[in-house]
Residue frames as a rotation matrix with the C-alpha (Angstrom) as fourth column:
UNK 1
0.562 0.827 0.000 0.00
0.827 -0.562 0.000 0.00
0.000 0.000 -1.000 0.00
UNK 2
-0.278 -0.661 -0.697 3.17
0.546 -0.706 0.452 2.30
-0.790 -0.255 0.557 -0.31
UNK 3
-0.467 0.181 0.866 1.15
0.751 -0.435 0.496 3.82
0.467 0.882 0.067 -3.63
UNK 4
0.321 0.892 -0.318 -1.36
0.683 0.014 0.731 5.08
0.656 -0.452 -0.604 -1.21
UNK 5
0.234 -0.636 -0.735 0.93
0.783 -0.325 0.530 6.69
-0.576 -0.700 0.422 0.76
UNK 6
-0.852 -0.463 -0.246 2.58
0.258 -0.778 0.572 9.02
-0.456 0.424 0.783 -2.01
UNK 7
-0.215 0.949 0.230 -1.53
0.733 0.001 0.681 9.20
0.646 0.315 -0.696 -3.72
UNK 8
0.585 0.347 -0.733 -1.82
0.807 -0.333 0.487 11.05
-0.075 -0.877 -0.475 0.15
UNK 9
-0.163 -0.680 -0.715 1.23
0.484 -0.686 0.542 13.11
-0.860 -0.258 0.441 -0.05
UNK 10
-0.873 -0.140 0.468 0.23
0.488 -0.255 0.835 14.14
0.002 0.957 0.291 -3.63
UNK 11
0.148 0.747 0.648 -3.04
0.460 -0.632 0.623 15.65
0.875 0.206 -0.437 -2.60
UNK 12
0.541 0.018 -0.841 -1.52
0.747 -0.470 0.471 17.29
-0.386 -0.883 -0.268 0.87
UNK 13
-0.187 -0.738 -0.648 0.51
0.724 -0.549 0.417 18.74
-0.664 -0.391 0.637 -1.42
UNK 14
-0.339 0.766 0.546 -1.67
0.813 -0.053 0.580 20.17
0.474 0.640 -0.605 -3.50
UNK 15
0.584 0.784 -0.209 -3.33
0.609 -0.254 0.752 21.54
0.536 -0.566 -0.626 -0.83
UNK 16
0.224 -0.726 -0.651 -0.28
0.711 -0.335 0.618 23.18
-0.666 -0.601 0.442 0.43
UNK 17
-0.900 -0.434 -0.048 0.22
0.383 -0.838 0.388 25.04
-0.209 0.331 0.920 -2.38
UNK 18
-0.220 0.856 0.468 -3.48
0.673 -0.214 0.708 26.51
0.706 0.471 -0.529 -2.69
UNK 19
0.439 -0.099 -0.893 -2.55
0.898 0.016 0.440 27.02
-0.029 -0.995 0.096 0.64
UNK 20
-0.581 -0.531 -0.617 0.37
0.407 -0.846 0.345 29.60
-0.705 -0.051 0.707 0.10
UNK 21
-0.412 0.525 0.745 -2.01
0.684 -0.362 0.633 30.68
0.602 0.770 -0.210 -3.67
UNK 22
0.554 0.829 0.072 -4.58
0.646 -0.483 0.591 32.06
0.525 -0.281 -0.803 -0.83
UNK 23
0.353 -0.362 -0.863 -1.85
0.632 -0.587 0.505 33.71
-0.690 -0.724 0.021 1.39
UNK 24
-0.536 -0.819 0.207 -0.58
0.701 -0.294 0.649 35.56
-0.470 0.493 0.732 -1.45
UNK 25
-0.140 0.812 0.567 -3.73
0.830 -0.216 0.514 36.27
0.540 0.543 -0.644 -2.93
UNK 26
0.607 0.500 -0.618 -4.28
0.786 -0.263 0.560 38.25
0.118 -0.825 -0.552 0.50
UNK 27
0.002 -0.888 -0.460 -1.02
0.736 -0.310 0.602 39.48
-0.677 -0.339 0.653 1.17
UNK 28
-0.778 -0.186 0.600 -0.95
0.570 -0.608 0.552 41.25
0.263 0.772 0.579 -2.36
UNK 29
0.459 0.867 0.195 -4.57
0.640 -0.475 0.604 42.72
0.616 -0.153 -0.773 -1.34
UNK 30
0.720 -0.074 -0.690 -3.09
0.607 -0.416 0.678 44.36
-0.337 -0.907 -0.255 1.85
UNK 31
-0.288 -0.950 -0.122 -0.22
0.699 -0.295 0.651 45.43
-0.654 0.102 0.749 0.36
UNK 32
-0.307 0.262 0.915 -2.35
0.913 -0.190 0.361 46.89
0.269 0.946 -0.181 -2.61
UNK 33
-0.961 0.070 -0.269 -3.63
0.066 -0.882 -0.467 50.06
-0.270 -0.466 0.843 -0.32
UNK 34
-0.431 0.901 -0.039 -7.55
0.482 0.267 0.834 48.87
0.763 0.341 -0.550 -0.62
UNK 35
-0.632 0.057 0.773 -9.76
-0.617 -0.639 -0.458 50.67
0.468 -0.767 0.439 1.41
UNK 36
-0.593 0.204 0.779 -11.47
-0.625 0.495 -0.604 48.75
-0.509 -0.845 -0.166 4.42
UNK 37
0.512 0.858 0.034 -14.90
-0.606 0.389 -0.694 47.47
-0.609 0.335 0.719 2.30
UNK 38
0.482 -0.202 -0.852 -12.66
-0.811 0.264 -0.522 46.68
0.330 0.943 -0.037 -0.77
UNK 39
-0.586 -0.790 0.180 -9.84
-0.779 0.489 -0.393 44.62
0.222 -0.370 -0.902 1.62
UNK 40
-0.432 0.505 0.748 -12.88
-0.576 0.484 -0.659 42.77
-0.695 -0.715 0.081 3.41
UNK 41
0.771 0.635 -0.054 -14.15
-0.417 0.439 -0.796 41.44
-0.482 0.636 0.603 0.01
UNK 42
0.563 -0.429 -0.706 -10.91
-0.616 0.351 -0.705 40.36
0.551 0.832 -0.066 -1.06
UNK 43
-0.847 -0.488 0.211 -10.12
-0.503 0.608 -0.614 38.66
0.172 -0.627 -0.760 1.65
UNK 44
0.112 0.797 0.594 -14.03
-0.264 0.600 -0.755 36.70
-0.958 -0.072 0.277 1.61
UNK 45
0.680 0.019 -0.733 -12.99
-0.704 0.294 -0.646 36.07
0.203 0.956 0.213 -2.15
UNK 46
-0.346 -0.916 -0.201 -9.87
-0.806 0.400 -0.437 34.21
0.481 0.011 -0.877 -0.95
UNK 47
-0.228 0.419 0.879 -11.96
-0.952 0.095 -0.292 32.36
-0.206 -0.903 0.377 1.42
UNK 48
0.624 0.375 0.685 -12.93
-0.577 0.813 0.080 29.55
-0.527 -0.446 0.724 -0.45
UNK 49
0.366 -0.747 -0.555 -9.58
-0.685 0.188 -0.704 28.74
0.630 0.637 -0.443 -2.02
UNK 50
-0.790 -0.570 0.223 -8.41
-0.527 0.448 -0.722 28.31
0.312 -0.689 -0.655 1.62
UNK 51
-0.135 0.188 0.973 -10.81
-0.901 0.385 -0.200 26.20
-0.412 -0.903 0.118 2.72
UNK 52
0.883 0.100 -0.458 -10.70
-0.377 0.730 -0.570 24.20
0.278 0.676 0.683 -0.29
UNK 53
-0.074 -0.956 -0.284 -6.99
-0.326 0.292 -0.899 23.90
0.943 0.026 -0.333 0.29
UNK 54
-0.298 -0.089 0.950 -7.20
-0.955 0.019 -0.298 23.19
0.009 -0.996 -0.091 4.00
UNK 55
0.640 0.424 0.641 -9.75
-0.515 0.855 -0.051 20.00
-0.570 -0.297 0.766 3.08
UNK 56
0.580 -0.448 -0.680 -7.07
-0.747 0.040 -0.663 19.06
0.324 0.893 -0.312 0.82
UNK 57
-0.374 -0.925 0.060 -4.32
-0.503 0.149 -0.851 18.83
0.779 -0.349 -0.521 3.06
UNK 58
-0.156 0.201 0.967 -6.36
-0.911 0.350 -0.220 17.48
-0.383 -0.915 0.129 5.72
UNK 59
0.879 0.422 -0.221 -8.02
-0.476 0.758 -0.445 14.48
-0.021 0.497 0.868 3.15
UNK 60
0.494 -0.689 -0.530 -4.46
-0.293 0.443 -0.848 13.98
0.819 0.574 0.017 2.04
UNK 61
-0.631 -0.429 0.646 -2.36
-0.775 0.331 -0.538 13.57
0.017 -0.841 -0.541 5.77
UNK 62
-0.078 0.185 0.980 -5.35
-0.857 0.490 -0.161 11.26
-0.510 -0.852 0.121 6.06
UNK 63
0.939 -0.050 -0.340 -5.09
-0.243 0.603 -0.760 9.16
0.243 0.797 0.554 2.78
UNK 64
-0.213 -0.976 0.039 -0.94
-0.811 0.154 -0.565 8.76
0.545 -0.152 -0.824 4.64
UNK 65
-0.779 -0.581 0.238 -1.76
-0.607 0.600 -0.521 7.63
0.160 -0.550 -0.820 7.32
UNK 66
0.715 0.646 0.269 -4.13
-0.543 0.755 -0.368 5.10
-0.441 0.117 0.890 5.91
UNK 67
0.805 0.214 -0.554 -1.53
-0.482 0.780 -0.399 4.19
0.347 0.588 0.731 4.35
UNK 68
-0.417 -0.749 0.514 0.95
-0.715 -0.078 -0.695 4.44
0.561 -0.657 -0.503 6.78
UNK 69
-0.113 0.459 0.881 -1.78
-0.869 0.384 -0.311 1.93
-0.482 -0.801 0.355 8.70
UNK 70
0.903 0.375 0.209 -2.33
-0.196 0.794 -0.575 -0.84
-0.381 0.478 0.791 6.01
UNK 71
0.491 -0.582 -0.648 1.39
-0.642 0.261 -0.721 -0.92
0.589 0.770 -0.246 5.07
């Protein structure tokens, strides 16, 4: 089951970079001199990148250490 294992690490990482996609996304917003309303909507636009990316990385760690359990 060592396929399973790198299947896991291939969608955590995934998620890891959507991960840094949304912190940038943000970062550049803040940095961009938005006023309050405009910042607050571009940070809720980023919103469901990161939590897509979060269930990513969470789906994947657990798709390891399934296979980290069945190997």
């Amino acid at each position: 089951m060592e396929w399973l294992i790198w299947v896991g690490a291939a969608i955590s990482l995934v998620g890891l970079v959507g991960l840094i996609a949304s912190i940038l996304r943000v970062n550049r917003a803040r940095k961009s001199g938005l006023s309050d309303e405009e910042l607050r909507a571009a940070v809720q636009a980023a919103m469901p990148l990161n939590l897509g990316s979060l269930f990513l990385s969470v789906i994947g760690l657990m798709v390891v250490m399934l296979g980290l359990a069945f190997a």
